[in-house]
C-alpha positions as CSV (number, residue, x, y, z in Angstrom):
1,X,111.6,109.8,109.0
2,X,109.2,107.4,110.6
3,X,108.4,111.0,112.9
4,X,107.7,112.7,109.3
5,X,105.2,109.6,108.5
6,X,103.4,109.7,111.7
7,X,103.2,113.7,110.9
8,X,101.7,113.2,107.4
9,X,99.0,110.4,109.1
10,X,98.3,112.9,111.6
11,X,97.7,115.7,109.1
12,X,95.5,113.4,107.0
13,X,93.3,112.9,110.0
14,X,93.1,116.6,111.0
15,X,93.3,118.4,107.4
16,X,92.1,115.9,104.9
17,X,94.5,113.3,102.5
18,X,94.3,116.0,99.6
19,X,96.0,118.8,102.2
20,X,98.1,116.4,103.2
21,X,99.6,114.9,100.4
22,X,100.2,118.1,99.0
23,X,101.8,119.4,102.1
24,X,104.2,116.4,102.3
25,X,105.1,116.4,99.0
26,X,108.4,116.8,97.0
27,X,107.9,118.5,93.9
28,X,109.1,115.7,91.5
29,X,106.8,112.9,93.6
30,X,105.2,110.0,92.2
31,X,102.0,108.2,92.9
32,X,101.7,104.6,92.4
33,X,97.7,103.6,92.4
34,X,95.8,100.7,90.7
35,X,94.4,100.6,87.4
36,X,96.1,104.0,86.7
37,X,99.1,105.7,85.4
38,X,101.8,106.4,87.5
39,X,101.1,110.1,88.7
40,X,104.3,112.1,88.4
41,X,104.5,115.6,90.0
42,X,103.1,117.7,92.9
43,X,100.5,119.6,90.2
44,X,100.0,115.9,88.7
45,X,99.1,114.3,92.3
46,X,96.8,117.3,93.7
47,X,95.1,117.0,90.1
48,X,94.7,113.5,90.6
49,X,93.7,113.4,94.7
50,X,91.4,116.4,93.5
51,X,88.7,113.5,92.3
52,X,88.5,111.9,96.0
53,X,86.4,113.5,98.2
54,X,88.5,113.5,101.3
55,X,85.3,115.0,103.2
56,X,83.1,111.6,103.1
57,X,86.5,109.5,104.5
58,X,89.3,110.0,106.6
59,X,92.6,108.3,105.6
60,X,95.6,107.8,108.6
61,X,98.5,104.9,108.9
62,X,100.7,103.6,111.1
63,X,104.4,102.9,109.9
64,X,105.5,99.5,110.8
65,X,109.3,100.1,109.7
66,X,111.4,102.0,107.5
67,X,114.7,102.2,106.1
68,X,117.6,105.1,105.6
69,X,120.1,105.2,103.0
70,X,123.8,105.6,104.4
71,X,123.8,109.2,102.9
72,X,120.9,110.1,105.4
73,X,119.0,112.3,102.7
74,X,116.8,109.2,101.2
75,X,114.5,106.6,102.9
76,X,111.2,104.5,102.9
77,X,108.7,103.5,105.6
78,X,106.2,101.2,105.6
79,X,102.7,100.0,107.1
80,X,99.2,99.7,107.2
81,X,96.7,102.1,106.7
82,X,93.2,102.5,107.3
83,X,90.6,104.3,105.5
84,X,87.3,104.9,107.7
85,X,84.1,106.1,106.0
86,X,82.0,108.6,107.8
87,X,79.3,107.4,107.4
88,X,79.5,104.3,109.9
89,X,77.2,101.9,107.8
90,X,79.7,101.7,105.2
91,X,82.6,99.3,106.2
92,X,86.5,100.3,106.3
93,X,88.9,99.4,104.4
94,X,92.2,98.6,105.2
95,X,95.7,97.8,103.5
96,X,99.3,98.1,103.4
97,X,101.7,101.2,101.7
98,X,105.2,101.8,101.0
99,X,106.4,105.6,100.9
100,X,109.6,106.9,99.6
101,X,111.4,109.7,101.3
102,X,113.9,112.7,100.4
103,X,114.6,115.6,102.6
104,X,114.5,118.6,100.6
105,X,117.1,121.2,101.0
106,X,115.9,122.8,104.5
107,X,116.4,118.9,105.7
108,X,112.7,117.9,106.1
109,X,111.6,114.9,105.0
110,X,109.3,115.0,102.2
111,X,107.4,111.8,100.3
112,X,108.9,111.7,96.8
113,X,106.9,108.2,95.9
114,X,103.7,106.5,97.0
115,X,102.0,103.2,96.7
116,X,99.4,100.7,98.6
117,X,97.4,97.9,98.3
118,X,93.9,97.3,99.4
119,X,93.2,94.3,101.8
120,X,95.1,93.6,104.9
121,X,96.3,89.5,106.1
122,X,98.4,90.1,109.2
123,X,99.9,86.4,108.9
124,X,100.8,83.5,106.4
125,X,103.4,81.4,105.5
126,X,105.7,84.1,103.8
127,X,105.1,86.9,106.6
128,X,107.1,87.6,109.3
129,X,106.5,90.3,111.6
130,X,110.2,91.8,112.1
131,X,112.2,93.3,109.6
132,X,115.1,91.1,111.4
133,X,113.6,88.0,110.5
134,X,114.1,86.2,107.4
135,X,111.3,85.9,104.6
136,X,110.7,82.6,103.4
137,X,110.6,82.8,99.1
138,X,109.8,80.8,96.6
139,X,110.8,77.6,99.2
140,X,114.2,79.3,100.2
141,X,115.4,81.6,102.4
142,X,116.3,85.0,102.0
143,X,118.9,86.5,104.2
144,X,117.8,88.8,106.9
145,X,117.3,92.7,106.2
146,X,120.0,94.7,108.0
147,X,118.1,96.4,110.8
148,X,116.7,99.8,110.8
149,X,119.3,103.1,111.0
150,X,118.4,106.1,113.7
């Protein structure tokens, strides 16, 4: 899975985020973005991403983590992405995004839900950079998350 998300960065770099999103897809996916409906559907999200105009940007990511269900059909990574203007007087922007992952009946992974956040603080007092650590909230602690399955 985190192979598959690498992929979909990688074809965002080379083809565009619009090709890619598409390409990635599962038919029933769902985008998450701000100050907008939830965008449910492959038509829905290339109608949506069909407003960005991939050509003046390019969009990649690097997952950080992920998770798979026990059945091995359903998962999530996680990361930061980065989204670079061509033109280099304008600055980048960067953030975090969670992507949920089915495979689809040849066994490929395909993104079934998407959602980021702009703006990127790499530490704080509620961070912790493994998934094996525990998360301090709300002044207690939370147990650890079980460690990634391969």
């Amino acid at each position: 899975m985190l192979a598959a998300d690498r992929a979909f960065s990688q074809a965002s770099a080379q083809r565009g985020m619009r090709a890619a999103f598409a390409d990635f897809a599962h038919l029933e996916a769902v985008l998450l973005r701000p100050n907008a409906m939830p965008v449910v559907g492959l038509a829905s999200v290339q109608h949506f991403n069909a407003d960005w105009p991939d050509s003046t940007y390019t969009l990649t990511w690097e997952p950080l983590g992920g998770r798979i269900a026990s059945s091995g059909d359903f998962g999530q990574t996680y990361g930061t992405y980065l989204l670079q203007p061509r033109d280099t007087t304008l600055p980048a922007q960067q953030g975090n995004y969670l992507t949920v992952w089915q495979k689809n009946q040849q066994g490929q992974w395909q993104w079934i839900g998407d959602t980021g956040n702009l703006g990127l603080q790499k530490t704080g007092p509620n961070v912790t950079a493994a998934s094996d650590q525990p998360v301090q909230k709300r002044g207690k602690m939370a147990p650890a998350a079980p460690a990634a399955r391969r």
